[in-house]
SETIBA-709129 format. One line per field, with one value per residue (C-alpha): residue number from 1; residue in one letter; x, y, z. Coordinates in pm, whole numbers, plus 50000, padded with zeros to 5 digits. Last residue first. Layout:
<sites>
n: NUM,...
res: A,...
u: X,...
v: Y,...
w: Z,...
</sites>
This chain:
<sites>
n: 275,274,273,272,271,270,269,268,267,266,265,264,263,262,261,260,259,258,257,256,255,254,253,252,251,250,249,248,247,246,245,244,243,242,241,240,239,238,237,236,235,234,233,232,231,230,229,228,227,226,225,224,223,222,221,220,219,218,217,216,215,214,213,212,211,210,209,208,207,206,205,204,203,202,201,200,199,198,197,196,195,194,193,192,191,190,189,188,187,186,185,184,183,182,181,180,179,178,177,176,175,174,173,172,171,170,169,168,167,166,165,164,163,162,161,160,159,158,157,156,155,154,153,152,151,150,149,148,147,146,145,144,143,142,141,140,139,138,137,136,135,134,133,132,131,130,129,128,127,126,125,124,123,122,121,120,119,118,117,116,115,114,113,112,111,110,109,108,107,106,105,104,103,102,101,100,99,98,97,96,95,94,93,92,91,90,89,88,87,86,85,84,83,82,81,80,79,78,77,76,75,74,73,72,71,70,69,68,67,66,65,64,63,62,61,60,59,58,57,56,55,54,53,52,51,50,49,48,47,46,45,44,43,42,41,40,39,38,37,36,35,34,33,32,31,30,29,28,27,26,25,24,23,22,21,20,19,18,17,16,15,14,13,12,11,10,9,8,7,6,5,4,3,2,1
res: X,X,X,X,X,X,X,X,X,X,X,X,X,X,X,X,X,X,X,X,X,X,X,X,X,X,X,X,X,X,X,X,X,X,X,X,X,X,X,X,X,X,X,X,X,X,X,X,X,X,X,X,X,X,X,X,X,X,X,X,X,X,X,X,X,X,X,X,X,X,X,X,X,X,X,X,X,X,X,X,X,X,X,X,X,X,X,X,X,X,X,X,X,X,X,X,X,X,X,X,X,X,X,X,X,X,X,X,X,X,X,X,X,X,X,X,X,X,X,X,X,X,X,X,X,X,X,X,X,X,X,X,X,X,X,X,X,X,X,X,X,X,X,X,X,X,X,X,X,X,X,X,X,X,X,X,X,X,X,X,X,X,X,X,X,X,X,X,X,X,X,X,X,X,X,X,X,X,X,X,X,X,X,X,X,X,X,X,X,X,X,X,X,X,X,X,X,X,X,X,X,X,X,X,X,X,X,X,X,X,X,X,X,X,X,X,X,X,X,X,X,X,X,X,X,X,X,X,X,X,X,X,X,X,X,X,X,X,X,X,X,X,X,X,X,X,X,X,X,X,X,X,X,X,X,X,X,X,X,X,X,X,X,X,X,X,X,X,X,X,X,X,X,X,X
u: 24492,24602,24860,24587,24338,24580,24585,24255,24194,24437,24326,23967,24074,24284,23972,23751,23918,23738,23725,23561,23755,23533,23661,23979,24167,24513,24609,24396,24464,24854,24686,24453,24739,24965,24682,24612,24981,24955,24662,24794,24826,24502,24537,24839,25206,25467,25504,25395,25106,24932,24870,24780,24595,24345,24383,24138,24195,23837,23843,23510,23564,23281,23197,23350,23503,23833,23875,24007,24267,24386,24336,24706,24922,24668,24569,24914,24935,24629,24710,25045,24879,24688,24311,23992,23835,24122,24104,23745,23794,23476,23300,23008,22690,22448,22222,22044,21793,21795,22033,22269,22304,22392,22636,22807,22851,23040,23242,23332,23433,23631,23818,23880,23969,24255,24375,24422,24610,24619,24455,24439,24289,24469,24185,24135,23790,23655,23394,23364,23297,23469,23687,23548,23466,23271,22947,22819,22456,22296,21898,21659,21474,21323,21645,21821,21577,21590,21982,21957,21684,21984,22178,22515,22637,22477,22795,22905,22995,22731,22708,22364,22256,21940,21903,21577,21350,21261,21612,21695,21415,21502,21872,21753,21570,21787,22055,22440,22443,22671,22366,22448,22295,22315,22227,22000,21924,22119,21897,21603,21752,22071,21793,21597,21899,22040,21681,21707,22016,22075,21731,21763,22076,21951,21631,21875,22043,22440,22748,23035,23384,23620,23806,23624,23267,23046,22709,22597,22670,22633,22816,22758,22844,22964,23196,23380,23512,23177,23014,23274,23207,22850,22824,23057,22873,22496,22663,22790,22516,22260,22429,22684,22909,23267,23165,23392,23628,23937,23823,23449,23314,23074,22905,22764,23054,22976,23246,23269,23225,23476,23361,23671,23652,23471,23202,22907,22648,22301,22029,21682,21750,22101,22158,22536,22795,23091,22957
v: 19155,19043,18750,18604,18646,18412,18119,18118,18153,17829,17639,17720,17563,17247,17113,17183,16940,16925,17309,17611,17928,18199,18571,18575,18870,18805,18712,18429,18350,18283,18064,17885,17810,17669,17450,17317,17249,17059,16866,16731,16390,16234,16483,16304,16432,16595,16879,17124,16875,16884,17252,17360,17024,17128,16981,17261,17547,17716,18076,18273,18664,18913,19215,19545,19473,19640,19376,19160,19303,19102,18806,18943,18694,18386,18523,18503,18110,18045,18111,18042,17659,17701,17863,17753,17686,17539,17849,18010,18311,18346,18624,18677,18864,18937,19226,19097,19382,19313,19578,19460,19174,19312,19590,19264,19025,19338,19390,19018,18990,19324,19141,18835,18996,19272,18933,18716,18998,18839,18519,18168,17804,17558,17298,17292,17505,17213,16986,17228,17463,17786,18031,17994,18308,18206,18414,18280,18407,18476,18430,18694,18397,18622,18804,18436,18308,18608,18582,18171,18217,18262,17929,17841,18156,18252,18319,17913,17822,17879,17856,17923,17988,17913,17557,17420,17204,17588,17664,17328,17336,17696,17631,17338,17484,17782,17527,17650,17441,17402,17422,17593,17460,17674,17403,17545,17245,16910,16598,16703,16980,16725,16471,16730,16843,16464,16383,16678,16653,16329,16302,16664,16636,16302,16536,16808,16576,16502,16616,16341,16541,16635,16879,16848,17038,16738,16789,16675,16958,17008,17309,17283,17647,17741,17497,17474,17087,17001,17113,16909,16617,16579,16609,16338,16086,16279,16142,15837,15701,15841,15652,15708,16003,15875,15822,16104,16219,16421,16448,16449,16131,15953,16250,16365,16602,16733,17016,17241,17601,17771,18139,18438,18692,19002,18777,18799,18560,18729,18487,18574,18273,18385,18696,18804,18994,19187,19423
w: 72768,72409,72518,72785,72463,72271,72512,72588,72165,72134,72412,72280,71957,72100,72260,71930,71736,71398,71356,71242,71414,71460,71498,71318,71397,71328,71648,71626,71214,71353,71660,71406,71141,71439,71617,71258,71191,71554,71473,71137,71150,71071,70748,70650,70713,70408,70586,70260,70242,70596,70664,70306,70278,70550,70897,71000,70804,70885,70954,71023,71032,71180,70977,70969,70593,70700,71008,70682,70656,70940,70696,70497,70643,70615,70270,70142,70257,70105,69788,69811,69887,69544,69614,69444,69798,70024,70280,70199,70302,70511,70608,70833,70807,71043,70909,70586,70545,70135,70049,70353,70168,69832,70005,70139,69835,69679,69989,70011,69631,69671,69976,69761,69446,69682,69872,69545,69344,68951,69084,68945,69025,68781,68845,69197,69195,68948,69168,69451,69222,69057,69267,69648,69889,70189,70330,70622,70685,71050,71067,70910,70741,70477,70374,70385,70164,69938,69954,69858,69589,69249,69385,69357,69357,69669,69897,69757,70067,70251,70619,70736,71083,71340,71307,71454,71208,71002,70992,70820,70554,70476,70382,70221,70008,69989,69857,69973,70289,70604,70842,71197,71500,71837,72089,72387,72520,72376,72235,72107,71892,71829,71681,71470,71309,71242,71112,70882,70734,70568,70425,70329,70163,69946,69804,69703,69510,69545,69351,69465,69562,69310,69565,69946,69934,70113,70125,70437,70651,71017,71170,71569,71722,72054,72135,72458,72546,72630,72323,72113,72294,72370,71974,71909,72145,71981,71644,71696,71933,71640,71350,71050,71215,71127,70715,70646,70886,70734,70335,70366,70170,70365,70449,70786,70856,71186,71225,71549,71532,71840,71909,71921,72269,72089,71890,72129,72056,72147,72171,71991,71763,71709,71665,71625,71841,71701,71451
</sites>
């Protein structure tokens, strides 16, 4: 349950993983538009796997509310190069592609990445669990209420922690149907969820352990952190710190961040308080 398969290399899970962001959109809420050329990208790169990440999550689809639907075609052409690039550039990288196309999906695993985040669980497209059957690579699973384009719109729950974890174990059995065996689950912090929303998931995500899969948190500099203080998202470091530490001793077993120095502080920090 608590290591995945990665290209033939076992990740172990036990002591939490860092997944550092590469937004290559130029419209992601906290740093789109940052990671236009090849300096700026393999510079950013160097970084975050020198300060202790495990995981790179590319994505250039970008899933902030109201954001810009874009082809599958234009995804590629953003993705691909940038995959092929990193794979050249850093040994051993463990690439994950933040995509919910199975076209894309495939396209990426095929040039060198060896997970897929999806934030859609499948919804978004009727091939992505066959792909992901056929690929036999490691599939995050995030729970979002409607679309990236309408999932802030009055987003509503009658018991948000009892849908989401029946959502998860639904999404699960399915998976495991098909001989899908690394799974990992994401809330979805931000994803069709008012900042209560959130707020009650955060203090119920130890529940979480229930679903005997691996859990991925990502609240980096996410409204929920930055709004109720009244700060920006360029501000917002220390909330994130916070939210990751409280989802730490919760459980959490991947923290997706922008600032991956603070992160393994944070799990360090955390695992010295646990053993």
């Amino acid at each position: 349950m608590k290591s995945i398969n990665c290209n033939g290399k076992l990740i172990d899970l036990s002591l939490p993983k860092v997944m550092g962001i590469l937004n290559i959109t130029p419209d992601s809420f906290f740093d789109g538009g940052k990671y236009k050329n090849e300096s700026t990208i393999v510079t950013q790169v160097k970084k975050m796997l020198d300060e202790g990440a495990t995981f790179i999550d590319v994505g250039a689809y970008s899933s902030r509310p109201g954001a810009k639907h874009i082809s599958e075609e234009e995804e590629l052409e953003r993705l691909l190069p940038v995959i092929k690039l990193l794979i050249n550039e850093f040994q051993n990288i463990t690439i994950s592609v933040d995509t919910f196309r199975s076209k894309v999906a495939e396209s990426c695993i095929n040039y060198g990445a060896c997970i897929v985040n999806d934030i859609s669980a499948g919804a978004m497209d009727a091939s992505m669990f066959k792909t992901i059957a056929s690929l036999q690579v490691p599939y995050i699973i995030m729970h979002m209420q409607g679309t990236p384009q309408n999932m802030q719109q009055n987003p509503f729950y009658e018991d948000i922690v009892k849908e989401v974890l029946y959502y998860f174990s639904k999404k699960i059995n399915e998976l495991r149907s098909l001989g899908i065996n690394d799974i990992i689950a994401d809330p979805g912090f931000g994803f069709g969820k008012t900042t209560e929303h959130n707020y009650k998931l955060l203090k119920h995500l130890d529940l979480f352990k229930n679903l005997e899969i691996p859990t991925l948190v990502g609240l980096s500099r996410k409204s929920m952190l930055y709004k109720p203080l009244e700060i920006t998202a360029e501000k917002s470091l220390n909330a994130t710190t916070t939210a990751n530490t409280i989802a730490l001793l919760k459980g959490a077993n991947i923290l997706r961040v922008h600032d991956v120095k603070e992160a393994v502080e944070a799990i360090k920090i955390v695992d010295l308080l646990k053993n």
